[in-house]
C-alpha positions in Angstrom: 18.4 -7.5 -8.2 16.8 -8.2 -5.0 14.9 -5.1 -3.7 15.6 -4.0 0.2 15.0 -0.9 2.0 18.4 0.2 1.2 18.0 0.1 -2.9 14.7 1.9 -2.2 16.8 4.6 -0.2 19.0 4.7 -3.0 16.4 5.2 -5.7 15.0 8.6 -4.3 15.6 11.2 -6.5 17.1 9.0 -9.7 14.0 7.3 -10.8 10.8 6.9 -10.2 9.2 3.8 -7.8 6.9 1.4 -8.9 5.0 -0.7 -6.6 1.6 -2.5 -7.1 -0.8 -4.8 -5.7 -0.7 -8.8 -5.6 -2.8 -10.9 -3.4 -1.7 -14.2 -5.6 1.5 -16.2 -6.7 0.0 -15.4 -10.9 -0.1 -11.7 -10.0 2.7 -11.8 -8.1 5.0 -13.4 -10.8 4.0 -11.1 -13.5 4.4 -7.9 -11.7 8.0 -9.1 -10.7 9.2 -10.1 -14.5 7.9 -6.9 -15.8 9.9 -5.0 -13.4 7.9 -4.4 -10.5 10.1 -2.5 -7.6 7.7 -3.2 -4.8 4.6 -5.6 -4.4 2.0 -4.8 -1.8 0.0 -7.5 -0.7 -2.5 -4.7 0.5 -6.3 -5.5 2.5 -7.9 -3.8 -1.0 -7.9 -7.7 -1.7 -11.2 -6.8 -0.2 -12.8 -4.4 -2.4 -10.8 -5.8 -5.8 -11.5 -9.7 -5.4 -13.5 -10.6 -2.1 -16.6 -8.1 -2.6 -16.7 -6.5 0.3 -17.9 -2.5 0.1 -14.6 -1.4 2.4 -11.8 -2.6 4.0 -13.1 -3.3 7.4 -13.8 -7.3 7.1 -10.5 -8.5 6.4 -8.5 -9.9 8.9 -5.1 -10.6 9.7 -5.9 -14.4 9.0 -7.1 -13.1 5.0 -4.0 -11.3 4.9 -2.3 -14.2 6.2 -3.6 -16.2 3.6 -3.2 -14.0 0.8 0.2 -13.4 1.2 1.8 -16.5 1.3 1.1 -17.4 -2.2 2.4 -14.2 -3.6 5.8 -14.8 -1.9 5.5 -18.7 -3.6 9.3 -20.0 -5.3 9.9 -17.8 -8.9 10.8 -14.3 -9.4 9.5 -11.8 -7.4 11.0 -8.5 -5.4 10.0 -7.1 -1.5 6.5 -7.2 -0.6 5.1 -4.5 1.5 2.3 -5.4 3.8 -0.5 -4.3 5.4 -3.6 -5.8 7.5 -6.6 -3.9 9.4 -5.7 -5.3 12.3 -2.4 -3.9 13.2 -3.4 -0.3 13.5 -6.2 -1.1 16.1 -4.0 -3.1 18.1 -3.5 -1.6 21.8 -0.1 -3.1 23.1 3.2 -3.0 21.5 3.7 -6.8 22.1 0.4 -7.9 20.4 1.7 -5.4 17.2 4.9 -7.3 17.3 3.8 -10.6 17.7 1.2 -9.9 14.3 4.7 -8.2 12.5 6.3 -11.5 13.4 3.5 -13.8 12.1 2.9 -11.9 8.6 6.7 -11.8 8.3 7.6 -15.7 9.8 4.1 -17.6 8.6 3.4 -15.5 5.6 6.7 -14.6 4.0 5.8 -10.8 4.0 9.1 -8.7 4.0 8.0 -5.2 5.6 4.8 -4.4 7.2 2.4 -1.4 6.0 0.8 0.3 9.1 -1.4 3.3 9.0 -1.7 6.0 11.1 0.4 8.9 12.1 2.4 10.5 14.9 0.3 9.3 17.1 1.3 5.3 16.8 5.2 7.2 16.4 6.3 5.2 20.0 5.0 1.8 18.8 6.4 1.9 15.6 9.4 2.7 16.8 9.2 -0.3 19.0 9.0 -2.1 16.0 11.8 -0.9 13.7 14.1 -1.4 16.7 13.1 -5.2 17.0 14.1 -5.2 13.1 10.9 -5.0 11.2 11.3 -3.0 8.2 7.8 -0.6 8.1 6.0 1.2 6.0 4.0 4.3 7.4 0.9 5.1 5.7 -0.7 9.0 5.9 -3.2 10.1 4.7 -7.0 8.1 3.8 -7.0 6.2 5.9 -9.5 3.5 4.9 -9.1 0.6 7.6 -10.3 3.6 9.6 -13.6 4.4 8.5 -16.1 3.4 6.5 -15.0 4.6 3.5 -16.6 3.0 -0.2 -15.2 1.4 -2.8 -14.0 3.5 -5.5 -12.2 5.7 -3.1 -13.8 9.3 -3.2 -12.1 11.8 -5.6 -12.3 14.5 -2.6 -10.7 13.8 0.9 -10.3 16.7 2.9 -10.5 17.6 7.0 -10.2 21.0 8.5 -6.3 21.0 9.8 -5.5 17.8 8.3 -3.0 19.1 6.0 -1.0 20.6 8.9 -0.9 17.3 10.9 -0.1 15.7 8.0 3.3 17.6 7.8 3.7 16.8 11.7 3.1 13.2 11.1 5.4 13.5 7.4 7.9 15.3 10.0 8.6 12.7 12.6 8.1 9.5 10.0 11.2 7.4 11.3 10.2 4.4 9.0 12.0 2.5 6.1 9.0 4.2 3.5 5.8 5.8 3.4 2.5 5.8 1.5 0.5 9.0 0.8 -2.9 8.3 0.7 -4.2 11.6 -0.8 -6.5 13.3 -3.3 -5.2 15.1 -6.5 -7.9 17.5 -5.9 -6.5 17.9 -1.9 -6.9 21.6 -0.8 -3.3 21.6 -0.3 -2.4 20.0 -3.8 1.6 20.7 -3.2 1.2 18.5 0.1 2.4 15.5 -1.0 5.3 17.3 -3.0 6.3 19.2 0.1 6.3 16.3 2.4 8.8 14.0 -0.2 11.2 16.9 -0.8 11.4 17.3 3.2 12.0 13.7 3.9 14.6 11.6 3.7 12.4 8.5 3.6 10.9 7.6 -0.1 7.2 8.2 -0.5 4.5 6.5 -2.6 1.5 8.1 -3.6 -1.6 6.8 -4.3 -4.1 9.1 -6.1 -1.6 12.1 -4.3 0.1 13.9 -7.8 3.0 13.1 -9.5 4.9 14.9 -6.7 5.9 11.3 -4.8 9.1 9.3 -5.3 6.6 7.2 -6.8 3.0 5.8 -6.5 1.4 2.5 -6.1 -0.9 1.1 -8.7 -4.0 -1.8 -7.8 -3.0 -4.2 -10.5 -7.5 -4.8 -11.1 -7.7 -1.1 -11.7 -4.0 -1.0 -13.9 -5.6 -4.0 -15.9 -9.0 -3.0 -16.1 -10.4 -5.6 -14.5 -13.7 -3.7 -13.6 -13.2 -0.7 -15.5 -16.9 0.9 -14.6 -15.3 0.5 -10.3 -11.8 2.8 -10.7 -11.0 5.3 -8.8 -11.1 8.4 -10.8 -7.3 9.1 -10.2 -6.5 5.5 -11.8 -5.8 4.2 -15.3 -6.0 1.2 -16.9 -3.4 0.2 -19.3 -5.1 -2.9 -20.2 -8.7 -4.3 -20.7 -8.0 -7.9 -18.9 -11.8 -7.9 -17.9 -12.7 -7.8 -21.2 -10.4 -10.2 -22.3 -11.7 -12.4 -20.0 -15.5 -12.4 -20.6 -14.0 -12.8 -24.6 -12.0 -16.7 -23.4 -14.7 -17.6 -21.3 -18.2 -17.9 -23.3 -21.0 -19.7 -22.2 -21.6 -23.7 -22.7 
């Protein structure tokens, strides 16, 4: 069944939500025949396959790129996306017209966008015009300069309170917590998903999200010695690889 912001809705509180990474039509096949509710098409592409330390070279023309083929003909479910470049946009109609071209051009079906009540008018602007978005609090690493693995302990004096405030006034079709297990509230994420009506992800935030969203090359263990301490791989595909590719 074809998933929409509605069956995602519809899913808070019955099951869990499973969303991960694809920045490929392979990737993006596989995740969608095992089940896959949700694939993000996420700038990470940048730490997990381009080699860059951060997030802060890609573009919206990468992202561009790398979504197209993982919306290619074959199975696959909604693709949430999100680029650098839309959070640092200044005008409404510039963030529109890059909603339009990742949605139109690049077959993307929802667009991620970080930041919190502070970008609350824009987005708002943008749900209205009939995007479907997906807020993202938290880390924000399109922000700063933040290395790759992400670090085990994120914390900023009164974040946790703005974090509610932004959780609060989320008017968007999802959300994505971007928070540490070992966060110095570590009931935030749990307290902003019970007080919501909109689903929440977690990434690295506890099991006390609607769900969380997995990297597929730290879920497969492509690079196993680069994970984020709160990931797991549930496969050694890296390994696999260096095993049916030996030298001439």
């Amino acid at each position: 069944m074809k998933t929409t912001t509605l069956s995602l809705r519809k899913l808070k509180g019955q099951r869990p939500i499973v969303a991960a990474t694809a920045y490929d039509a392979l990737t993006a096949r596989y995740a969608a025949e095992a089940g896959v509710d949700l694939l993000l098409v996420g700038d990470s592409v940048g730490n997990t396959l381009l080699g860059f330390a951060n997030t802060i070279p890609v573009t919206l023309d990468m992202m561009v790129h790398h979504t197209q083929p993982s919306h290619a003909p074959g199975p696959r479910r909604s693709s949430w996306r999100t680029c650098r470049s839309l959070r640092r946009i200044s005008s409404s109609s510039r963030l529109l017209a890059s909603c339009q071209r990742l949605m139109q051009v690049a077959g993307a079906e929802a667009v991620k966008i970080e930041g919190g009540s502070g970008l609350a008018g824009k987005i708002g602007r943008i749900v209205d015009a009939g995007v479907p978005v997906m807020g993202h609090l938290g880390l924000q690493p399109q922000q700063v300069q933040v290395p790759w693995p992400l670090p085990a302990v994120w914390r900023q004096a009164g974040e946790a309170e703005q974090l509610l405030e932004d959780g609060t006034r989320a008017g968007t079709s999802g959300r994505v917590l971007l928070l540490s297990r070992r966060w110095s509230e570590p009931n935030l994420a749990r307290t902003m998903t019970e007080t919501s009506k909109c689903r929440s992800s977690g990434i690295g935030s506890g099991p006390g999200c609607d769900g969380q969203i997995l990297v597929s090359t730290d879920l497969l263990g492509f690079v196993p010695d680069a994970m984020p301490s709160f990931a797991h791989a549930f496969a050694a595909v890296g390994d696999e690889m260096k095993r049916g590719l030996p030298p001439m």
